[in-house]
PyMOL CGO cylinders between C-alpha atoms (Angstrom):
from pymol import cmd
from pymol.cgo import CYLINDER

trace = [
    CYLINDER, 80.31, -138.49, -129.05, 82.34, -136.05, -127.63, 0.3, 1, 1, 1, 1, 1, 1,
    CYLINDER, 82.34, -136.05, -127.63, 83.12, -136.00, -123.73, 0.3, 1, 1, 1, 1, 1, 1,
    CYLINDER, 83.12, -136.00, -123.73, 82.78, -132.37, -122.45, 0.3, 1, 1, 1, 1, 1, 1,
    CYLINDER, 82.78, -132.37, -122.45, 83.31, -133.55, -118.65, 0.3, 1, 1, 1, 1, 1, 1,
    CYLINDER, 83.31, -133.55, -118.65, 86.05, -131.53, -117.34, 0.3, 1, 1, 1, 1, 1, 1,
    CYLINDER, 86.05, -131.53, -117.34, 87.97, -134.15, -114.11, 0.3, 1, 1, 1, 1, 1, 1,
    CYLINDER, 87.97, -134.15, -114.11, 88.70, -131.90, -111.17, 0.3, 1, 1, 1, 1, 1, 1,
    CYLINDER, 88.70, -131.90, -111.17, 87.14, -130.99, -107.64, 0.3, 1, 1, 1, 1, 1, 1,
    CYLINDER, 87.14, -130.99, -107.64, 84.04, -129.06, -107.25, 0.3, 1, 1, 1, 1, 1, 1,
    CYLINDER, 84.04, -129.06, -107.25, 84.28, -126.00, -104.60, 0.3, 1, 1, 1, 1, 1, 1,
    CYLINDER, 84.28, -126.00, -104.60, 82.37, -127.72, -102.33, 0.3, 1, 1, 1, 1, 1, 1,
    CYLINDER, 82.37, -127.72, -102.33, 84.55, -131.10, -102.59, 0.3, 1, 1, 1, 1, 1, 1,
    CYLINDER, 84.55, -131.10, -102.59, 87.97, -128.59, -101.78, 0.3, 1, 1, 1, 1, 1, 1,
    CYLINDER, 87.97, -128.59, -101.78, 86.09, -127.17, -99.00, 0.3, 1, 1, 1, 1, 1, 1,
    CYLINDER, 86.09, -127.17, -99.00, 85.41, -130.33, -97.31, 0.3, 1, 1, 1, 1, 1, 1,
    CYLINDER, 85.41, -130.33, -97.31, 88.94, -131.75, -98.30, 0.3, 1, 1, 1, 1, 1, 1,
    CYLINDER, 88.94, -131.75, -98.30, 90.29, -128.88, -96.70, 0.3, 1, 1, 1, 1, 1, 1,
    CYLINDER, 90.29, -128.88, -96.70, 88.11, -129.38, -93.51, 0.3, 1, 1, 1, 1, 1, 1,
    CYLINDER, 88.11, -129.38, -93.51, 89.41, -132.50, -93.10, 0.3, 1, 1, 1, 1, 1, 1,
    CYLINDER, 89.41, -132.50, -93.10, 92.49, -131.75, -93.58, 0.3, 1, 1, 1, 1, 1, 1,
    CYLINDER, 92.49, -131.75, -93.58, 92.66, -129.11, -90.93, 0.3, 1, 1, 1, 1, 1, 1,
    CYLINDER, 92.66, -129.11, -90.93, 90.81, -131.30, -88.20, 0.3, 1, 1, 1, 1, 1, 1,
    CYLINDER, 90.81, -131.30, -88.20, 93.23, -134.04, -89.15, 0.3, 1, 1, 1, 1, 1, 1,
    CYLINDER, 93.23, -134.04, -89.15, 96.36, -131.37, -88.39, 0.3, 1, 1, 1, 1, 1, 1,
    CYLINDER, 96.36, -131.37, -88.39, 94.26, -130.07, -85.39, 0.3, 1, 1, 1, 1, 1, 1,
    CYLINDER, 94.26, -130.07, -85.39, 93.26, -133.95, -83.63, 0.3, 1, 1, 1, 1, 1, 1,
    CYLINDER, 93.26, -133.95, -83.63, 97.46, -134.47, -83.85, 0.3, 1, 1, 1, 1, 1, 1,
    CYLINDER, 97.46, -134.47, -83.85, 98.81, -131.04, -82.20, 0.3, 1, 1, 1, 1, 1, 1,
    CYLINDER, 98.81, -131.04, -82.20, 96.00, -132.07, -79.66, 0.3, 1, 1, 1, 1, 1, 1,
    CYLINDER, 96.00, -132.07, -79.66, 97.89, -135.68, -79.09, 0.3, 1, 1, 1, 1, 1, 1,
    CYLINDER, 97.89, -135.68, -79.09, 100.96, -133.93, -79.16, 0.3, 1, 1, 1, 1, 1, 1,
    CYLINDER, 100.96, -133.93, -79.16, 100.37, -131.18, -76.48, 0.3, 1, 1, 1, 1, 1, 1,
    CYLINDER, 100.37, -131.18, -76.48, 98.50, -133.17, -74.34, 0.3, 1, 1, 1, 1, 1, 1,
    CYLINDER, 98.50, -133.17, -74.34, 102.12, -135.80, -74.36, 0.3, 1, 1, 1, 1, 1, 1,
    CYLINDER, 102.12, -135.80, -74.36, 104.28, -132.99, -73.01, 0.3, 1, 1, 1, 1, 1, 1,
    CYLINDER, 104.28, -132.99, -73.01, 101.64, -131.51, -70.70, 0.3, 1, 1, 1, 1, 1, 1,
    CYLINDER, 101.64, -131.51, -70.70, 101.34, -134.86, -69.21, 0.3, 1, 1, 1, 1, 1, 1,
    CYLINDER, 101.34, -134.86, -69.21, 105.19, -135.87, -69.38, 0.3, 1, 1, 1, 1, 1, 1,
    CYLINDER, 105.19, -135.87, -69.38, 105.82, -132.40, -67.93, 0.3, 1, 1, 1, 1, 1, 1,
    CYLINDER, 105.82, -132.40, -67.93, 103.19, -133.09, -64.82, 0.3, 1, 1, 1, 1, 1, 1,
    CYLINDER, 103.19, -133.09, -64.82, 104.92, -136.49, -64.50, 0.3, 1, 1, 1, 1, 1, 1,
    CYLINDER, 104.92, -136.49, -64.50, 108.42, -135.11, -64.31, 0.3, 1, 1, 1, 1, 1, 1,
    CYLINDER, 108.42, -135.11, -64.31, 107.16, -132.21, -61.67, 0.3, 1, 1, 1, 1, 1, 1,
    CYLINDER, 107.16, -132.21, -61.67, 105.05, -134.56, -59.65, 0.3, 1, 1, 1, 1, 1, 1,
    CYLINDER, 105.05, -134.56, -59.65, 108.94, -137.22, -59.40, 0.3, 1, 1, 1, 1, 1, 1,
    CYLINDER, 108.94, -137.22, -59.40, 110.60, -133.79, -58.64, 0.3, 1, 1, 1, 1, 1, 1,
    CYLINDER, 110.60, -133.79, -58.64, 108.47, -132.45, -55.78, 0.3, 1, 1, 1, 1, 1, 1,
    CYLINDER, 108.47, -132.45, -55.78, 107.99, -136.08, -54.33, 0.3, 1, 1, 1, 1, 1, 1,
    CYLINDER, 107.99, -136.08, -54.33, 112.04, -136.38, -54.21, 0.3, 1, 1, 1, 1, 1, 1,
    CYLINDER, 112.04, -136.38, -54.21, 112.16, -133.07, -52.73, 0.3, 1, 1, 1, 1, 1, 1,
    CYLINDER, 112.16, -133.07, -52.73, 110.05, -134.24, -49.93, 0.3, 1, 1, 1, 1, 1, 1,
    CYLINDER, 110.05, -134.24, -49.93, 111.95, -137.47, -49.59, 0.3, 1, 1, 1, 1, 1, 1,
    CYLINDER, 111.95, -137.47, -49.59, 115.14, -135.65, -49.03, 0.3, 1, 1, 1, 1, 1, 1,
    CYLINDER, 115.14, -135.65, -49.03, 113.86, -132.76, -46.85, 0.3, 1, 1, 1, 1, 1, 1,
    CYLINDER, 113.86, -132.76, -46.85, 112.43, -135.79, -44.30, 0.3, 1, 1, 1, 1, 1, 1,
    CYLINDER, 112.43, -135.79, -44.30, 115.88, -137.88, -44.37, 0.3, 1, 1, 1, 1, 1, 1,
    CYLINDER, 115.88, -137.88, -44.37, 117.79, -134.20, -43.36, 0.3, 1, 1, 1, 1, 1, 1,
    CYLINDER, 117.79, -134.20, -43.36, 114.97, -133.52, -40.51, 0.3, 1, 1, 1, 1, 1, 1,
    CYLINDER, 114.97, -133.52, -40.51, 115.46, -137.94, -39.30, 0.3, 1, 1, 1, 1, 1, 1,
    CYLINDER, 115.46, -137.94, -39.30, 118.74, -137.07, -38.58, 0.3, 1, 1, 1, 1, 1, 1,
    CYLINDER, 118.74, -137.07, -38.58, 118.45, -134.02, -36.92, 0.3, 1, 1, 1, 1, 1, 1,
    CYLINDER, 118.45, -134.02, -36.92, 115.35, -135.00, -34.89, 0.3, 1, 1, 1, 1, 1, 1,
    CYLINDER, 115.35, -135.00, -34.89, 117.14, -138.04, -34.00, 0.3, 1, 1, 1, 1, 1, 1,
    CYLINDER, 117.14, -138.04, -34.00, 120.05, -135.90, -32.59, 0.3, 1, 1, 1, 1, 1, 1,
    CYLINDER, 120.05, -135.90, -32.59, 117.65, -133.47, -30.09, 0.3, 1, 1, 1, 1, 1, 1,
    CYLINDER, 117.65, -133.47, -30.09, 119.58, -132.29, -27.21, 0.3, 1, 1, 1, 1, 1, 1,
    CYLINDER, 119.58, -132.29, -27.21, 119.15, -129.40, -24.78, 0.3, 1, 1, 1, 1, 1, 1,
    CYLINDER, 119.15, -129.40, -24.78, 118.92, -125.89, -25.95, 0.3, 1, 1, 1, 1, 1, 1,
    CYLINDER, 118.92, -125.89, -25.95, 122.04, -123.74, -25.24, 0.3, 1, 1, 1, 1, 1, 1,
    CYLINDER, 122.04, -123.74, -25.24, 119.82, -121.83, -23.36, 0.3, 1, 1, 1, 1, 1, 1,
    CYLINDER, 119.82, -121.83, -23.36, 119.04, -124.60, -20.66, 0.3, 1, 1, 1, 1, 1, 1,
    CYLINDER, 119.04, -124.60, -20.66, 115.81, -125.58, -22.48, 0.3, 1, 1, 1, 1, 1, 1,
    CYLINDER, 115.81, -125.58, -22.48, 114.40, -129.11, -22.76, 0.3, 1, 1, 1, 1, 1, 1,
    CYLINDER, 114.40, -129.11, -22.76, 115.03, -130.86, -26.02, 0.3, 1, 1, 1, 1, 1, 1,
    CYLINDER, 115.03, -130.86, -26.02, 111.50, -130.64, -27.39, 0.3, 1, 1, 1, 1, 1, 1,
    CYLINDER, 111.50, -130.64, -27.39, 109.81, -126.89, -27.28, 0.3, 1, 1, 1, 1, 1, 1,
    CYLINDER, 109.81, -126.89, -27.28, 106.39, -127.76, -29.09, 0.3, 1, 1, 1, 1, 1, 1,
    CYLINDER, 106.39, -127.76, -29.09, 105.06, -131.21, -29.82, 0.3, 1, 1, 1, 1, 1, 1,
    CYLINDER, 105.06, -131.21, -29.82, 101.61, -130.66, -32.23, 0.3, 1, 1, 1, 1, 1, 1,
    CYLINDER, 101.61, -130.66, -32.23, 99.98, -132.13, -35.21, 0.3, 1, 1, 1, 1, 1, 1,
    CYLINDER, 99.98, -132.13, -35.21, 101.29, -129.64, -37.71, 0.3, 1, 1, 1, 1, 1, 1,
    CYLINDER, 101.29, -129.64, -37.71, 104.64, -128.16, -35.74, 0.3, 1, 1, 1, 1, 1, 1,
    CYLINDER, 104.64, -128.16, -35.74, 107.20, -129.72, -34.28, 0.3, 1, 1, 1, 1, 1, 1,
    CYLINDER, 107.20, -129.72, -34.28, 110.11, -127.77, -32.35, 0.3, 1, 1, 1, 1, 1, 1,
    CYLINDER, 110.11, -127.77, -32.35, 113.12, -128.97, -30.71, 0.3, 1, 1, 1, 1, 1, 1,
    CYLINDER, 113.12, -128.97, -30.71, 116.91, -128.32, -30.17, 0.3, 1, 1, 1, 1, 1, 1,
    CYLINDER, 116.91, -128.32, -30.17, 119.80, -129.92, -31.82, 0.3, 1, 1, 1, 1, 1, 1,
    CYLINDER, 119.80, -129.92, -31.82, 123.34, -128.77, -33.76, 0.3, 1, 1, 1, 1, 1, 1,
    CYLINDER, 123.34, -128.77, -33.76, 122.07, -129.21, -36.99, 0.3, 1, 1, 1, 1, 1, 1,
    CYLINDER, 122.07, -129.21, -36.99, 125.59, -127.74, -38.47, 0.3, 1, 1, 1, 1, 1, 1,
    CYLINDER, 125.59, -127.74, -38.47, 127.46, -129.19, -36.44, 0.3, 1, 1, 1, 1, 1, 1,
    CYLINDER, 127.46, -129.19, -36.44, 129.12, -125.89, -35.25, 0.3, 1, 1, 1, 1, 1, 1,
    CYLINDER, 129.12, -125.89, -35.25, 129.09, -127.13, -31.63, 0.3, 1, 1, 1, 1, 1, 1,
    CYLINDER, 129.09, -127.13, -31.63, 125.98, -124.60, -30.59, 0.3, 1, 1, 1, 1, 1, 1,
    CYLINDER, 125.98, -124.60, -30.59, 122.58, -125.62, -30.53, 0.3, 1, 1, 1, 1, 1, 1,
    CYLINDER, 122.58, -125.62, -30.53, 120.07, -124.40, -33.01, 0.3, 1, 1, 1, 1, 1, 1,
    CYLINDER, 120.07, -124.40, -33.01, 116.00, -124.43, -31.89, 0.3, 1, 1, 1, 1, 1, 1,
    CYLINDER, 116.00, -124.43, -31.89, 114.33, -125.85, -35.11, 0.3, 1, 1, 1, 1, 1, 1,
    CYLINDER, 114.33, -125.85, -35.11, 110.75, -125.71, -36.36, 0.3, 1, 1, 1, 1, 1, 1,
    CYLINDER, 110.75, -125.71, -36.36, 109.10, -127.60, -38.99, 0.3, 1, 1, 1, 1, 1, 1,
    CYLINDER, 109.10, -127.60, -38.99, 105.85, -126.75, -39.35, 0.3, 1, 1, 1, 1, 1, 1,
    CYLINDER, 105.85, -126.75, -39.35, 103.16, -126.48, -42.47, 0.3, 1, 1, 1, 1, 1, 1,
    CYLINDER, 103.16, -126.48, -42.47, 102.47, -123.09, -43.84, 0.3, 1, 1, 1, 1, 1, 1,
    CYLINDER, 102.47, -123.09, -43.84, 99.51, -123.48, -46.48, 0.3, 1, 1, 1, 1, 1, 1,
    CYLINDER, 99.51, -123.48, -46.48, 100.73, -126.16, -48.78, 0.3, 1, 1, 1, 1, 1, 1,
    CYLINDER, 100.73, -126.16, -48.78, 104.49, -125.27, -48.03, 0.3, 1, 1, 1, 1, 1, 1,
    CYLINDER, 104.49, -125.27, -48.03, 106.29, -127.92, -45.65, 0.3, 1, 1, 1, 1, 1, 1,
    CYLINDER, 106.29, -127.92, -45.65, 109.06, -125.56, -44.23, 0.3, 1, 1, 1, 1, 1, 1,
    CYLINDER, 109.06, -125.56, -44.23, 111.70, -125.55, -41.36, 0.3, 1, 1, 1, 1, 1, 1,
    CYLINDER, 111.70, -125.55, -41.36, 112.64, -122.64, -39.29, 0.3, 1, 1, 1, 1, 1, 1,
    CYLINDER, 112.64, -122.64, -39.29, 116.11, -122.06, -37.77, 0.3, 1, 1, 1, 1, 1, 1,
    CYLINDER, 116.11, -122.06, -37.77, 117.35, -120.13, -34.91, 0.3, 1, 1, 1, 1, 1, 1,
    CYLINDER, 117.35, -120.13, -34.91, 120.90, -119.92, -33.91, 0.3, 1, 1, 1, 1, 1, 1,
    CYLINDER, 120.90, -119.92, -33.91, 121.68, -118.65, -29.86, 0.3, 1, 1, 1, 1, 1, 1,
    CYLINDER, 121.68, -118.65, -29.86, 123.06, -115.58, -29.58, 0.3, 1, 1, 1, 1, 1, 1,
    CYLINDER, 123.06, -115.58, -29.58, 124.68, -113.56, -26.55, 0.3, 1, 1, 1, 1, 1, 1,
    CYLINDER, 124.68, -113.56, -26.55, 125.21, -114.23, -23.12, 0.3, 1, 1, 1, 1, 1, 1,
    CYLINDER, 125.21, -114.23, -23.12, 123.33, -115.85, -21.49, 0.3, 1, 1, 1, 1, 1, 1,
    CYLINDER, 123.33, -115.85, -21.49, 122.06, -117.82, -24.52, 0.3, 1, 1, 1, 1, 1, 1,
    CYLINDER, 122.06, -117.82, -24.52, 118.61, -116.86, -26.36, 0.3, 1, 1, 1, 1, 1, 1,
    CYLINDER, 118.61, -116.86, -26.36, 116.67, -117.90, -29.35, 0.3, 1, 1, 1, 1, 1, 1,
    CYLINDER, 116.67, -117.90, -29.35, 115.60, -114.47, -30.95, 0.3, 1, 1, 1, 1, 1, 1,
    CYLINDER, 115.60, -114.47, -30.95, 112.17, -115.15, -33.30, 0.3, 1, 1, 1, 1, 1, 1,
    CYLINDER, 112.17, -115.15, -33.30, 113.45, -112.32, -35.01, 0.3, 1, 1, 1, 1, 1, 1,
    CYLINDER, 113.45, -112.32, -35.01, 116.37, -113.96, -36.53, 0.3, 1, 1, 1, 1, 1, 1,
    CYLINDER, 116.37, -113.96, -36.53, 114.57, -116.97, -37.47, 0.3, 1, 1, 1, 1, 1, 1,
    CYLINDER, 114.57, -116.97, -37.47, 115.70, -118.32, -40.81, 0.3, 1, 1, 1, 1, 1, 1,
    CYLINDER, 115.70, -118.32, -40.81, 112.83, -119.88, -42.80, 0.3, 1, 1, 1, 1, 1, 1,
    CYLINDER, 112.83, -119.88, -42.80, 113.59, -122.96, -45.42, 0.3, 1, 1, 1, 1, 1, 1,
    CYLINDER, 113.59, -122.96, -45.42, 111.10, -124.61, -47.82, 0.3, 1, 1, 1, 1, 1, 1,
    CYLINDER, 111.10, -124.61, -47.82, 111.53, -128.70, -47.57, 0.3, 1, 1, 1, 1, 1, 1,
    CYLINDER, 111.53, -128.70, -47.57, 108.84, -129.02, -49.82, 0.3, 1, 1, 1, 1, 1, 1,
    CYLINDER, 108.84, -129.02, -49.82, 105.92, -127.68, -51.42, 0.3, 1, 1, 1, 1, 1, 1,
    CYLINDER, 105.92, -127.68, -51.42, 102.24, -129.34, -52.72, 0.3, 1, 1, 1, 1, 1, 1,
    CYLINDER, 102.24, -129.34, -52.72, 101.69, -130.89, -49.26, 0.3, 1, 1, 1, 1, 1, 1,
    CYLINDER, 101.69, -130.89, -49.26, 98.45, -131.93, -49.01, 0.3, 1, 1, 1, 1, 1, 1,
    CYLINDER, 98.45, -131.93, -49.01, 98.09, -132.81, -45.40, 0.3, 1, 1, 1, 1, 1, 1,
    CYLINDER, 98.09, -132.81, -45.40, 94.83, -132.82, -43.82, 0.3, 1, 1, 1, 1, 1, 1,
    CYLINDER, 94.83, -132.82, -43.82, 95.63, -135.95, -41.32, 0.3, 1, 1, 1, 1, 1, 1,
    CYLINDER, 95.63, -135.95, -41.32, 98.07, -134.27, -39.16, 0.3, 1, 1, 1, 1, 1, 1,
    CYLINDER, 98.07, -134.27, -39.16, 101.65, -134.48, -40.26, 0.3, 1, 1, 1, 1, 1, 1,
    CYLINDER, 101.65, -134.48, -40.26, 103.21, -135.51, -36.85, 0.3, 1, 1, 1, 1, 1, 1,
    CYLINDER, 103.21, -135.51, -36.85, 102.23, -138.35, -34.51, 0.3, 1, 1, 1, 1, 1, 1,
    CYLINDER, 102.23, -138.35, -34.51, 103.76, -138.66, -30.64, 0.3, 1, 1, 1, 1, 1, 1,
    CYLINDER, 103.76, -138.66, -30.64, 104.79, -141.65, -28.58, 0.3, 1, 1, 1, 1, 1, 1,
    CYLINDER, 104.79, -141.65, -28.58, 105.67, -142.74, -24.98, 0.3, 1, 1, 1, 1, 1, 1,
    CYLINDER, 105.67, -142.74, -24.98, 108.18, -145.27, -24.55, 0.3, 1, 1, 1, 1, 1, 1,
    CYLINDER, 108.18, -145.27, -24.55, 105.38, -148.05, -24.75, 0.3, 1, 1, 1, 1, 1, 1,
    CYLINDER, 105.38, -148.05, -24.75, 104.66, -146.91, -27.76, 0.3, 1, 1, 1, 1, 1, 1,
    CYLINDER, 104.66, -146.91, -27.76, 100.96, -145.62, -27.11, 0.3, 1, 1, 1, 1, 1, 1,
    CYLINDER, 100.96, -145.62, -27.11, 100.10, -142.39, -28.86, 0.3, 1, 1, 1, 1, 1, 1,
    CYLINDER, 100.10, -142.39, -28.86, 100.08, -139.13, -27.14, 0.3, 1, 1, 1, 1, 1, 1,
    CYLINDER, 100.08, -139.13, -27.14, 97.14, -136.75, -28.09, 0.3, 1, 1, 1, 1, 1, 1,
    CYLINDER, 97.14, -136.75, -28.09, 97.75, -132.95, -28.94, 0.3, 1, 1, 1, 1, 1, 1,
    CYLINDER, 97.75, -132.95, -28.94, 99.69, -131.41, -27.85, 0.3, 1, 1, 1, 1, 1, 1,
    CYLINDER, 99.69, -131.41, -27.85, 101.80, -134.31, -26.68, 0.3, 1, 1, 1, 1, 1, 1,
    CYLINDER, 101.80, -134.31, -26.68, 103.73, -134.21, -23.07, 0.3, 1, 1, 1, 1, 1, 1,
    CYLINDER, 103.73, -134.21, -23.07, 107.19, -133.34, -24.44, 0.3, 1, 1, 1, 1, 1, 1,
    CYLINDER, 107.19, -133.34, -24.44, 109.21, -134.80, -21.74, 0.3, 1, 1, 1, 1, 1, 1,
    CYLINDER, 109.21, -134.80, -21.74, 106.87, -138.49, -22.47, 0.3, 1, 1, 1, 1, 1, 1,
    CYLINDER, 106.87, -138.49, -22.47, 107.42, -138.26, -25.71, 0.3, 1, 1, 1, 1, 1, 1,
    CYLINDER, 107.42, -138.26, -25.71, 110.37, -140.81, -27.16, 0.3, 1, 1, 1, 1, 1, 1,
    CYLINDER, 110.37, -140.81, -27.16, 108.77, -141.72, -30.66, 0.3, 1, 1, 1, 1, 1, 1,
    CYLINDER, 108.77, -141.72, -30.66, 107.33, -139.25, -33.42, 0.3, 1, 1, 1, 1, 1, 1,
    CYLINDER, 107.33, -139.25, -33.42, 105.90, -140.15, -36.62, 0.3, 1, 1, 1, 1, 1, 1,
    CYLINDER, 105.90, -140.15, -36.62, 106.38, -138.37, -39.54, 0.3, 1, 1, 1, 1, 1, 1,
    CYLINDER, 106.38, -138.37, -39.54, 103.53, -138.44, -42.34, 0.3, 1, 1, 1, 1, 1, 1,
    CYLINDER, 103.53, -138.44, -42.34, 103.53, -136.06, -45.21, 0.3, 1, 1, 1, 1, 1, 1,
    CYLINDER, 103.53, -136.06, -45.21, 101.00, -136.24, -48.12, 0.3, 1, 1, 1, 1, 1, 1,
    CYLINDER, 101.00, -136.24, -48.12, 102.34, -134.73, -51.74, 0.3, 1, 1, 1, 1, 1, 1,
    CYLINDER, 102.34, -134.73, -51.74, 100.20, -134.30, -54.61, 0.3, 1, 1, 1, 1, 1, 1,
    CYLINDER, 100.20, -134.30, -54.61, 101.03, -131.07, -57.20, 0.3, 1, 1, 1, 1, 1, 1,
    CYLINDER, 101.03, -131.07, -57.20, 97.46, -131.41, -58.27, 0.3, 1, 1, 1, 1, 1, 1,
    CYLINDER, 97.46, -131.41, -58.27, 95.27, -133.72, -56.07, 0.3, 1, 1, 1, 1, 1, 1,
    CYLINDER, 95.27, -133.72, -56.07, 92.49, -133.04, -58.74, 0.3, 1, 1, 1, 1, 1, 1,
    CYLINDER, 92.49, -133.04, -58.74, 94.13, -135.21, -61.36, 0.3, 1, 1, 1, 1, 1, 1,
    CYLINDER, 94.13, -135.21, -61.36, 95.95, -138.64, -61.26, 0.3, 1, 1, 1, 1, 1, 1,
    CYLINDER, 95.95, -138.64, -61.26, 98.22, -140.00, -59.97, 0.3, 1, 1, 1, 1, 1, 1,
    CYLINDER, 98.22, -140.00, -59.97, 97.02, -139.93, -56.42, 0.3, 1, 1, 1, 1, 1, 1,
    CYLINDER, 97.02, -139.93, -56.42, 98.67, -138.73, -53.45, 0.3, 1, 1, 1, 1, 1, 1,
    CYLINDER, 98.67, -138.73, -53.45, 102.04, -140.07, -52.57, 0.3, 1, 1, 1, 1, 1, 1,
    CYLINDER, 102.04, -140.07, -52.57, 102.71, -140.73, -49.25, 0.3, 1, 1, 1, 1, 1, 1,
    CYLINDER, 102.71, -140.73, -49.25, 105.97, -140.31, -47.11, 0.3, 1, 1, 1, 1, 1, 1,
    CYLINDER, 105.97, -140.31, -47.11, 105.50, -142.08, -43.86, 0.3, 1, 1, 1, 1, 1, 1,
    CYLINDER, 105.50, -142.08, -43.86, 108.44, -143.07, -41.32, 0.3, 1, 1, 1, 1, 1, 1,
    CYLINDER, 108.44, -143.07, -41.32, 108.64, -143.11, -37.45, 0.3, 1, 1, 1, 1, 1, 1,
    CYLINDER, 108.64, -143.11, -37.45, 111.91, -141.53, -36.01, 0.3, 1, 1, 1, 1, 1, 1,
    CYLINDER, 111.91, -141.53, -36.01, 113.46, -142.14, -32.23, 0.3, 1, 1, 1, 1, 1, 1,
    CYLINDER, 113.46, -142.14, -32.23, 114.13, -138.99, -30.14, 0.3, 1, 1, 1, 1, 1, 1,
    CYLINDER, 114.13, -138.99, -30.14, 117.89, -139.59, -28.25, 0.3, 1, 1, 1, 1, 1, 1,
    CYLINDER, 117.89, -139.59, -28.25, 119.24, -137.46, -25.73, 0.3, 1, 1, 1, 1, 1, 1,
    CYLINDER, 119.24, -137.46, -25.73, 116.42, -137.04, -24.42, 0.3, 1, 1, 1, 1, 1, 1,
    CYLINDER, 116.42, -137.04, -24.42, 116.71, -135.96, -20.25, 0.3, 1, 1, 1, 1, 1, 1,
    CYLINDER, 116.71, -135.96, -20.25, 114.75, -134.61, -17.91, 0.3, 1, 1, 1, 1, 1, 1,
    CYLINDER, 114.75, -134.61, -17.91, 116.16, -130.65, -16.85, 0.3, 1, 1, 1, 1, 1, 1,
]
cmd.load_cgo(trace, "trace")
C-alpha cells in the first residue's frame, strides 16, 4: 500500500496560524505602549507635583516677609479665595515689589510689579506674569484667612485682621484617571505686619 498523503498545512491552517500570529504580535505592542504611556503619565504627574511643591516653598518665604509697599501701602492689597496680593522684596534689591498669586484657568501663576518713579507706583502695565504651576485643579478655594485667634475670616478677608493664611493647592494632570489628586496644604504666618 502506497501512502499518497502529502504532510504540510492546508490554506486554511496558514491562515489561522498567521492570525494568531499577528494577534499574538498585536496583544504585546499593546502591553508595551500602554507601559510607557503609563510610565510617561507617572513621570509628568512627579514633575508637575514637584513644580508645585517648589513654587509654594518660594511664595512661604516671601509671604512670610510682607512689608509695606514703597508706595506707603499696607502689606496686604487683596485677601480672596483665589488671589492673594501683598508687598514684600522678593529680590532682595532693597525696593518693594507688590506680588499676586492668583489662579488663571488651571495655571497657578504669580504676578510681579516693581515701583517705579517718584513718588513710588505699582504700574499694572509692567506687571511680570510667572507660571508656579500648571494642572491645578482647585475648586475649594486655594487661600484661607486668619485673625490672630486663629478663627477664619470669610471673603474677602479684613487685610489688616488677617495674621494667618492657608495655602491649599489641588494638582492632578488628568483628574479623569488615577492616581487621584495630590494635595499641597500648609499654613504660613504674615510678619511685619502694621497698621499705616
Amino acid at each position: 500500500m502506497i501512502n499518497n498523503h502529502k504532510k504540510g498545512l492546508s490554506l486554511v491552517e496558514t491562515l489561522i496560524a498567521v492570525a494568531i500570529f499577528a494577534l499574538g504580535v498585536v496583544t504585546i505592542f499593546e502591553f508595551v505602549r500602554m507601559g510607557y504611556f503609563t510610565k510617561d503619565y507617572t513621570f509628568q504627574q512627579a514633575l508637575t507635583i514637584e513644580e508645585a511643591r517648589r513654587g509654594i516653598e518660594t511664595m512661604l518665604k516671601e509671604i512670610r516677609e510682607a512689608k509695606s509697599g514703597e508706595d506707603g501701602s499696607f502689606a496686604i492689597e487683596k485677601a480672596e479665595d483665589f488671589e492673594f496680593v501683598f508687598f514684600s522684596d522678593i529680590d532682595n534689591d532693597g525696593e518693594t515689589e507688590r506680588v499676586r498669586y492668583f489662579l488663571e484657568g488651571t495655571d497657578f501663576k504669580k504676578g510681579v510689579i516693581d515701583p517705579e518713579g517718584w513718588p513710588p507706583t505699582y504700574p499694572s502695565s509692567s506687571e511680570k506674569i510667572y507660571i508656579l504651576s500648571q494642572y491645578v485643579q482647585n475648586s475649594p478655594p486655594i487661600f484661607k484667612y486668619f485673625d490672630e485667634n486663629g478663627n477664619e475670616l470669610g471673603p474677602p478677608a479684613n487685610l489688616k485682621d488677617t495674621k494667618l493664611m492657608r495655602i491649599y493647592l489641588v494638582v492632578n494632570i488628568n483628574p479623569r484617571r488615577p492616581p487621584q489628586d495630590f494635595v499641597l496644604e500648609t499654613d504660613v504666618q504674615l510678619r511685619n505686619l502694621k497698621e499705616e
